[in-house]
N, C-alpha and C positions, 0 to 999 in steps of 0.2 A: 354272548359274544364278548370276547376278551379285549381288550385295547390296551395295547403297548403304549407307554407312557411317553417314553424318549419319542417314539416317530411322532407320534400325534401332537408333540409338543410342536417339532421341527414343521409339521406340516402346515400348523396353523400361523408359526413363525415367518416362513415362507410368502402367504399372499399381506398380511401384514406388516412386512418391511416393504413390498414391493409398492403398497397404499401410500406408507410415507414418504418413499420416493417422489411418487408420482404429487403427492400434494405439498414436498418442500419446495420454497420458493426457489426460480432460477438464480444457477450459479453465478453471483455479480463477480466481482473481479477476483481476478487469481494472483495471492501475495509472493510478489517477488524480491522482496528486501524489505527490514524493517530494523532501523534503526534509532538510537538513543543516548543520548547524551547532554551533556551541562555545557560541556568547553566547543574549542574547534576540533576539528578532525577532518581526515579526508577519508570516506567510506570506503570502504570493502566493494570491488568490484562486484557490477552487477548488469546482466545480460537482457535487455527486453525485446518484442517485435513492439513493430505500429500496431495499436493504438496504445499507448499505457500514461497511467495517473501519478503525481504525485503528491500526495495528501501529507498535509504536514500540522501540526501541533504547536503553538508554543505558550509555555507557562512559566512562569516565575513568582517571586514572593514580595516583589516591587510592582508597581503600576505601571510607572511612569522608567526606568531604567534596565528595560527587559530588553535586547535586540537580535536578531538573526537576519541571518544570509550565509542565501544555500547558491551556488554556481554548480552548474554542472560542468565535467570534461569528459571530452573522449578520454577513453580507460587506456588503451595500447599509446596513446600520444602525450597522455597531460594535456591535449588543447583545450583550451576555456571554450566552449561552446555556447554558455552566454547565463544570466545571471535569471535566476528561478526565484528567486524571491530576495526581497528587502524589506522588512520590518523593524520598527521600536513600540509595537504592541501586542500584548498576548491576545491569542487565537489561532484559527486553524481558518485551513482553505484545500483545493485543490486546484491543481494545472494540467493540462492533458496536455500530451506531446503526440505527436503524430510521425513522430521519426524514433526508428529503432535503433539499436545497436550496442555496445560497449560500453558504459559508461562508471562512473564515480561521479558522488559529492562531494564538494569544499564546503565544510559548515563551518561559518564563525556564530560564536554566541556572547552573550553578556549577560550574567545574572541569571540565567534562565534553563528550563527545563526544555529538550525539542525531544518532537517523535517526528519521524521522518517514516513512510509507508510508498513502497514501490509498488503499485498494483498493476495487473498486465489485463488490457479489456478487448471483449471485443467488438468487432467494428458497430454494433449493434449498440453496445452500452456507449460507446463512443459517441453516438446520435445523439441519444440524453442529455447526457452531457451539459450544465450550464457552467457558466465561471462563476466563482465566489471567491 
């Protein structure tokens, strides 16, 4: 019996990728903006539904003279829709919003490195969910 090399490879590739499917862990949130920077800026619009995350970073090379603040707005208006974070210490967190739509960041910073991560969840991860 003769065995074609190319098929038999493809064949055994086949129930094998479908194994690692089945045993990677579920899809937690899906990245919807991510950004980065030192100074202030106002973000590149960004589009989410209810439920979504926003996971934020902050690091610098001082202790005690690091600060940020993130405010969100409606993206079509500029409206402040209301202030997402205030800090003068490095670290990270998350805040879930429960309201979708249009929106932009106002980041101001001091001294400091941020990462900023828009993740869109659903309502399922949403339950999870604690505040930190």
């Amino acid at each position: 019996m003769k065995l074609e090399t190319g098929r038999f490879s493809i064949l055994l590739f086949i129930p094998a990728a479908l194994l690692m499917m089945a045993l990677a862990p579920a899809s937690a949130a899906d990245r919807v903006a991510e950004f980065r920077g030192t100074g202030n800026t106002t973000t590149a619009i960004f589009r989410v539904e209810s439920p979504w995350v926003l996971d934020w970073r902050l690091d610098g090379d001082f202790d005690e003279l690091v600060a940020l603040d993130i405010t969100l707005l409606e993206a079509k208006s500029g409206k402040h829709v209301g202030r997402v974070l205030h800090t003068k210490r490095k670290g990270n967190g998350v805040k879930l919003f429960r309201s979708g739509g249009l929106y932009q960041l106002r980041i101001s910073s001091s001294l400091a490195r941020w990462t900023v991560k828009i993740d869109q969840l659903t309502r399922e991860e949403a339950e999870l969910y604690t505040p930190r």
